[in-house]
C-alpha positions in Angstrom: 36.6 122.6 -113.8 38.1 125.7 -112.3 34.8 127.7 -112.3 32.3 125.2 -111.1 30.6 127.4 -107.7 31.1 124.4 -105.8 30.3 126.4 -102.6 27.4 128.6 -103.7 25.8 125.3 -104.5 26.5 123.2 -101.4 24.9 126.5 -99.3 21.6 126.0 -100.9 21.1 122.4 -99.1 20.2 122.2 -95.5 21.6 118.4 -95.3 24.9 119.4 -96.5 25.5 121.9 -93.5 23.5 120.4 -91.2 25.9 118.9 -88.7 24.7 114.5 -88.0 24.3 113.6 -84.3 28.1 113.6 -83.8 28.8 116.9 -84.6 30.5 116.3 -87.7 28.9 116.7 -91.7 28.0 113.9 -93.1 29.5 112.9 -96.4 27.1 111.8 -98.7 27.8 109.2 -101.5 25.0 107.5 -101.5 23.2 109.6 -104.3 22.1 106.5 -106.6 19.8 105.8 -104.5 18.8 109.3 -104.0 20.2 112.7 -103.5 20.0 115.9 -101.3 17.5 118.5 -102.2 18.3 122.4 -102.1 15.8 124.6 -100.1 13.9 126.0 -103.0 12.9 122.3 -103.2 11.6 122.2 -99.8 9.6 125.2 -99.7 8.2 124.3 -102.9 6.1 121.8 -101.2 5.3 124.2 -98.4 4.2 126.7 -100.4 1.8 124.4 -102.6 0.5 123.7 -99.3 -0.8 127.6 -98.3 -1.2 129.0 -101.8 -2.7 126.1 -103.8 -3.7 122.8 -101.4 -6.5 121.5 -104.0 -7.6 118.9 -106.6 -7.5 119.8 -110.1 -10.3 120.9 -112.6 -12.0 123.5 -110.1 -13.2 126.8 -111.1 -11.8 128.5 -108.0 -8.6 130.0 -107.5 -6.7 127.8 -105.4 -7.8 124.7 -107.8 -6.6 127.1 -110.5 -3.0 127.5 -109.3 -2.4 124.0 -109.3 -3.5 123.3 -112.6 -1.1 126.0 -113.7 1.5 124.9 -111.6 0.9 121.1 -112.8 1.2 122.5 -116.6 4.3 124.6 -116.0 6.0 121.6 -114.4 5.4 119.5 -117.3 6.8 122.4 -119.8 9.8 122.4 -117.8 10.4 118.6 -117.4 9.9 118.2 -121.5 12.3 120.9 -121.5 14.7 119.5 -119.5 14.4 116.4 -121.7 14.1 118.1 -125.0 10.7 116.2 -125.8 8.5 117.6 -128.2 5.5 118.4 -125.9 4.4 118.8 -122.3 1.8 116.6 -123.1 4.2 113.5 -123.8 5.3 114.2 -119.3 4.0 111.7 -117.0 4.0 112.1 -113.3 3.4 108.7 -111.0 4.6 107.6 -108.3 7.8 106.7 -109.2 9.6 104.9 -111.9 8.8 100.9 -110.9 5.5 101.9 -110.6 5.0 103.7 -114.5 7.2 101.1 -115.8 4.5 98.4 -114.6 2.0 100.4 -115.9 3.8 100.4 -119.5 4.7 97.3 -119.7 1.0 96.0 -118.9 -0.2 98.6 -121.5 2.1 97.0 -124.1 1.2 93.7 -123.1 -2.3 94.2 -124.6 -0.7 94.9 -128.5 1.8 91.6 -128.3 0.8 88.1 -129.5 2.7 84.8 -127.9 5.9 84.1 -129.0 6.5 87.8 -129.4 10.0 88.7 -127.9 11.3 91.2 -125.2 14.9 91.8 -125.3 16.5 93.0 -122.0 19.6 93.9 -120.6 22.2 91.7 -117.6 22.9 94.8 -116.4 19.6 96.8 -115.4 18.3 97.7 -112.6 15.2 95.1 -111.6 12.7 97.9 -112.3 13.7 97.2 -115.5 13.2 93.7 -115.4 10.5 92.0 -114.0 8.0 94.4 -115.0 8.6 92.8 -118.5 9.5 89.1 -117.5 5.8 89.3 -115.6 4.5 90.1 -118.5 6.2 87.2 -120.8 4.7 85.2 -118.1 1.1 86.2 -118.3 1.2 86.4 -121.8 3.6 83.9 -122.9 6.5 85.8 -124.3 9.7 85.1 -124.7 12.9 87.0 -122.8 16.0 87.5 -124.3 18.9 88.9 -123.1 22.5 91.4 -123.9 25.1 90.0 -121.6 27.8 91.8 -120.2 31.3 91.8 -121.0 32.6 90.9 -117.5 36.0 92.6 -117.7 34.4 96.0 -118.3 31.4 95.8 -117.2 29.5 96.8 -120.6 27.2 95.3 -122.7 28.1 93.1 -125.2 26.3 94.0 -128.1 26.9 91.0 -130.1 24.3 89.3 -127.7 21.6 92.1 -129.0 22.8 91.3 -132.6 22.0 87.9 -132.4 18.6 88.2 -130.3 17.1 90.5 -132.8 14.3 89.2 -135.0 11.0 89.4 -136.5 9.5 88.5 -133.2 11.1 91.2 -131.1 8.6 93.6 -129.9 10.3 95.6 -126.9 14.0 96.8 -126.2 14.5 98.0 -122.4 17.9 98.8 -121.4 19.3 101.7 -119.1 21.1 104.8 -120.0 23.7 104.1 -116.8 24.1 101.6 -115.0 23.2 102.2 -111.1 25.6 99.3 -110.4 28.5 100.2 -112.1 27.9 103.6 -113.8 28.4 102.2 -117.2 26.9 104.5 -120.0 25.1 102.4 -122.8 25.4 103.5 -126.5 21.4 104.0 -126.3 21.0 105.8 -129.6 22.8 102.5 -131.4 21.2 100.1 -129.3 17.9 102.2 -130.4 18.6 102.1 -134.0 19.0 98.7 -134.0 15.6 98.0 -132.3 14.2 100.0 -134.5 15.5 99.0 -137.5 13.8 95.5 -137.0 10.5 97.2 -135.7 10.4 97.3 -132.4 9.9 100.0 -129.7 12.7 101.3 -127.8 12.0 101.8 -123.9 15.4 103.6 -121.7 15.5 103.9 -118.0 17.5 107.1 -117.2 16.9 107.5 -113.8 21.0 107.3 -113.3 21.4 108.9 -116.1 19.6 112.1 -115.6 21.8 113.5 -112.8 24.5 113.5 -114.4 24.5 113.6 -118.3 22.2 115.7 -120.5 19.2 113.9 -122.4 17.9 114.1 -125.3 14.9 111.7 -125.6 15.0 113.5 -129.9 18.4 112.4 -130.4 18.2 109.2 -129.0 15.1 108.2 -131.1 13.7 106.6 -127.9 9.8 105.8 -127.8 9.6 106.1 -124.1 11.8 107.0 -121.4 11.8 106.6 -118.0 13.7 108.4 -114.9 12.7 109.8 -111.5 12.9 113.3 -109.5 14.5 112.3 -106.4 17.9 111.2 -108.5 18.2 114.9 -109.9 17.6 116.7 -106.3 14.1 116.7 -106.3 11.1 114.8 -104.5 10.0 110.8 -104.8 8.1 111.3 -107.8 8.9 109.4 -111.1 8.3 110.4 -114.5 7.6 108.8 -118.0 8.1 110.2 -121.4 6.4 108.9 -124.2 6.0 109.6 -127.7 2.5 111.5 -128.3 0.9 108.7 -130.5 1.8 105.7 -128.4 0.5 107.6 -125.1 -2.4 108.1 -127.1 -3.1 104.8 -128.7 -2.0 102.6 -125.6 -4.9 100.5 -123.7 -4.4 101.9 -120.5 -6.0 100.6 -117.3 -7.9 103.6 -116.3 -11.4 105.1 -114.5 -13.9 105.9 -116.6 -14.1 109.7 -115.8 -10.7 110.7 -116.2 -9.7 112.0 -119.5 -9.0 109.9 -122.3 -5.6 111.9 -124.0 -2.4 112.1 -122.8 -0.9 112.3 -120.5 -3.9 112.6 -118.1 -4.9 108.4 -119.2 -1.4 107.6 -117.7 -2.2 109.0 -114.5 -4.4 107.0 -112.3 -6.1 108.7 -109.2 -5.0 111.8 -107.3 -1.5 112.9 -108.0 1.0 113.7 -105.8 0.7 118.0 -106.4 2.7 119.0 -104.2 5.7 117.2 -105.6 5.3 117.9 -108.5 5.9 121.6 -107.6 9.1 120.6 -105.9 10.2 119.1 -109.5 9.6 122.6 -110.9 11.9 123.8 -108.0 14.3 121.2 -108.9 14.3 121.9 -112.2 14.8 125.6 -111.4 17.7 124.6 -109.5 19.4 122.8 -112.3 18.9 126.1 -114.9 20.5 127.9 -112.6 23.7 126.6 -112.6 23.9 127.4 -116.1 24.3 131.0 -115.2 27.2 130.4 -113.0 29.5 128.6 -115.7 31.1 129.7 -118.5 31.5 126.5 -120.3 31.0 125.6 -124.0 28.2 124.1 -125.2 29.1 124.0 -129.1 26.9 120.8 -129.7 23.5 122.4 -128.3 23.6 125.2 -130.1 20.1 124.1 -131.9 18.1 124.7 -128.7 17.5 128.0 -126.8 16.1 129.1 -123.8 15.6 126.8 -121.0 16.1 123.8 -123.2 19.5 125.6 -123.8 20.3 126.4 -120.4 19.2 122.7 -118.9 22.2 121.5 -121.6 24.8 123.8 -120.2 24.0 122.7 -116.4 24.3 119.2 -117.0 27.7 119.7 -119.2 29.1 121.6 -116.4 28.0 119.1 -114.0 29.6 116.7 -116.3 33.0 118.3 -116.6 33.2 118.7 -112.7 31.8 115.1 -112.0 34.7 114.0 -114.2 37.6 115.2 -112.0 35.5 113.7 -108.7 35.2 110.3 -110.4 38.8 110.3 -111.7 40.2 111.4 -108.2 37.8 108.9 -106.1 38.7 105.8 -109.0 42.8 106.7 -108.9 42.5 106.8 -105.2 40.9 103.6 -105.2 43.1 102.1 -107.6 45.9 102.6 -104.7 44.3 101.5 -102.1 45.5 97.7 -101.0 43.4 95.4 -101.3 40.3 97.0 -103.2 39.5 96.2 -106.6 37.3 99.1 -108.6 34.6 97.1 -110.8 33.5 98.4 -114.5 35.3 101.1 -116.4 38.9 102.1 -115.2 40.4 104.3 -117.5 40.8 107.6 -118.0 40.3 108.2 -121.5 36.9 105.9 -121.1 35.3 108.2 -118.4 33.0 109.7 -120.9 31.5 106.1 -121.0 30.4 105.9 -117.4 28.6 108.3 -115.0 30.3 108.9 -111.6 28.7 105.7 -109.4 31.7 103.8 -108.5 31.6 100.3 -107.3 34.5 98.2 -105.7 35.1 94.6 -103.8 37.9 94.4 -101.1 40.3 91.1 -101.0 39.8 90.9 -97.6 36.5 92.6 -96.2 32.8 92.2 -97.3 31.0 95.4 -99.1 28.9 95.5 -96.1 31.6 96.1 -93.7 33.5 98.5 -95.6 30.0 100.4 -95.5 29.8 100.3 -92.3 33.5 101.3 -91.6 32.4 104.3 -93.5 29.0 105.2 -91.4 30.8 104.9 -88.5 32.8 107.2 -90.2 29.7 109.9 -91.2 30.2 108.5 -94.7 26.8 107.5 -96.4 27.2 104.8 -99.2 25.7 101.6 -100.0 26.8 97.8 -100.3 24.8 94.6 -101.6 23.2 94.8 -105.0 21.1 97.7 -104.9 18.4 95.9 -107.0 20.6 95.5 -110.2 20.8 91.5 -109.7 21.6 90.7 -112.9 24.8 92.1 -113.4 25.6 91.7 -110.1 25.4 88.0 -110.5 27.2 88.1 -114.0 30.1 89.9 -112.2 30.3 86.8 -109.6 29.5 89.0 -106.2 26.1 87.4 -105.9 26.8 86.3 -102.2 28.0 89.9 -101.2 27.1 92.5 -103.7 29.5 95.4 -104.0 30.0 98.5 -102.2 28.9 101.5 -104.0 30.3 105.1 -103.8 28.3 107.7 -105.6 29.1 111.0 -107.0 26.8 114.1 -107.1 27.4 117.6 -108.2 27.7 118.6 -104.9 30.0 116.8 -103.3 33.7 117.9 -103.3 37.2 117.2 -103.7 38.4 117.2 -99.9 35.0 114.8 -99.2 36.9 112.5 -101.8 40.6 112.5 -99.7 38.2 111.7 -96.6 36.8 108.7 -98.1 39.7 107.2 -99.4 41.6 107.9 -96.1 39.1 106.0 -94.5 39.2 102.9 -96.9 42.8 102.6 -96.4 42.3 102.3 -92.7 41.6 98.9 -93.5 
């Protein structure tokens, strides 16, 4: 992507042109687990701090701000995920932590026997929050296994667990293993079509792909703030009625409609303003591209403008991905894990994972810290798959794309690996 300001992005984070102890930057491509934030995200949470430090529901004017702010944030995060209302955006502490909380909440409508069908390839904050729940209420697990050659699901495996019993689907978007992009809206229909709800975790999906929660005819989805270059915060969307209608655990005082039920105690203000600045962030690049966005032509405004950032963001990812996996490919000794091919990109998001003949994953990670080169190795929480691919003892080393990382940052790496 010829236009893509690679460099007026990169200027607006501190830890991108901050030199590391050595002198030298570091490289980072260990987004997955959680990316860089631009500036307007840090003063976001100073700011909250002087102009409007308080708890909510007060009749002065600092409590005031933030109630504002809290509302505003919301509008922009339902925007951002097309959802029909603001009041359908949960803040909590971060995705496990909501996820527990939903899958107690659904606990309380399911009889024993009823059926949970999950996913081999998920990350574990997608799993036991439901297999603790098939144990306290005697459910029954079932599972979509992967297709080891390509690291996808096998849908086959969903066909056949599908019944009258099945209650719950939870699967990811991406995979934060492998980057694999799951055909959510089909897997969704399919839930559906036998009567059950549909739960997605996009928190790897987010940073890189638009999302749609309309289009994919989800019930509730899942992601967190500190993926897409904002704070540790997570955030659940839900449809209206089920928020509504879902036995909660929750004080008495607090309010009984959604989203305020969802969200137990004190939140976390002043991080939720620095998802706002995020967000604002993330608009902005929309004014800076001049791609074309033919298939989002229904929505306008921000909605519209959150759609053209992440396709941009897309298209530039692309090249990164396809340079970092060629590169790869070429490198003695190192075998890339998942999707390979070119013409298959669009069916994986930019988190690249690879096993060496020769070295564990941690060593290669720690040939590239030594390096300045930030990535991670083991299983990064996504056991499943990570046992279904056969690298249980060692996990996998893991190189992840963001936006703002660049072409010459990929030659670095790949210089590096063939050190070896």
């Amino acid at each position: 992507m010829t236009d893509f300001p690679i460099e007026q992005l990169r200027a607006q984070f501190p830890s991108l042109i901050t030199p590391s102890e050595s002198g030298s930057l570091p490289i980072f491509l260990d987004n997955p687990a959680g990316t860089q934030v631009p500036q307007q995200v840090i003063d976001a949470v100073r700011d909250y701090y002087i102009h409007m430090n308080a708890n909510a529901g007060g009749f002065f004017e600092t409590s005031r701000r933030n109630d504002e702010m809290v509302q505003s944030v919301r509008q922009q995060v339902a925007d951002f995920l097309n959802a029909p209302s603001p009041d359908e955006i949960v803040f909590g502490p971060n995705m496990t932590t909501l996820n527990f909380a939903l899958s107690r909440a659904l606990a309380k409508t399911l009889s024993p026997g009823d059926e949970i069908i999950l996913t081999r390839m998920d990350h574990d904050a997608n799993i036991t929050p439901w297999t603790r729940i098939a144990e306290d209420y005697n459910l029954v697990i079932r599972w979509i296994d992967i297709i080891r050659e390509d690291a996808t699901l096998d849908l086959s495996t969903l066909e056949d667990a599908l019944s009258s019993r099945t209650k719950i689907v939870a699967t990811a978007h991406a995979s934060n293993a492998v980057g694999t992009i799951n055909p959510i809206r089909q897997i969704g229909q399919m839930a559906h079509a036998v009567g059950a709800l549909y739960v997605v975790d996009a928190v790897q999906s987010a940073p890189h792909i638009p999302i749609d929660v309309q289009a994919i005819d989800c019930d509730f989805l899942l992601c967190s703030a500190y993926k897409f270059y904002g704070p540790h915060i997570g955030i659940l969307w839900g449809r209206y009625d089920l928020l509504a209608q879902l036995p909660v655990y929750k004080v008495r005082p607090a309010k009984d409609v959604p989203p305020h039920r969802w969200e137990t105690g004190t939140q976390s203000f002043e991080t939720i303003a620095a998802v706002g600045a995020a967000l604002d962030y993330l608009a902005a690049i929309a004014d800076m591209t001049t791609i074309d966005t033919p298939a989002w032509q229904h929505l306008d405004g921000q909605r519209l403008r959150f759609k053209k950032a992440m396709e941009a963001i897309v298209s530039y990812e692309k090249e990164l991905a396809t340079h970092l996996i060629d590169g790869l490919q070429n490198i003695d000794g190192i075998q890339v894990v998942g999707i390979v091919e070119p013409e298959r990109y669009h069916q994986r998001v930019p988190t690249v994972a690879c096993v060496h003949k020769q070295h564990t994953p941690a060593y290669l990670a720690q040939h590239l810290a030594a390096n300045h080169i930030y990535a991670w190795s083991g299983n990064y929480y996504a056991v499943e798959i990570v046992n279904a691919l056969g690298y249980a003892e060692h996990g996998m080393l893991r190189l992840g794309i963001a936006h703002y990382n660049t072409h010459d940052e990929i030659d670095r790496t790949l210089a590096v690996l063939q050190q070896l």
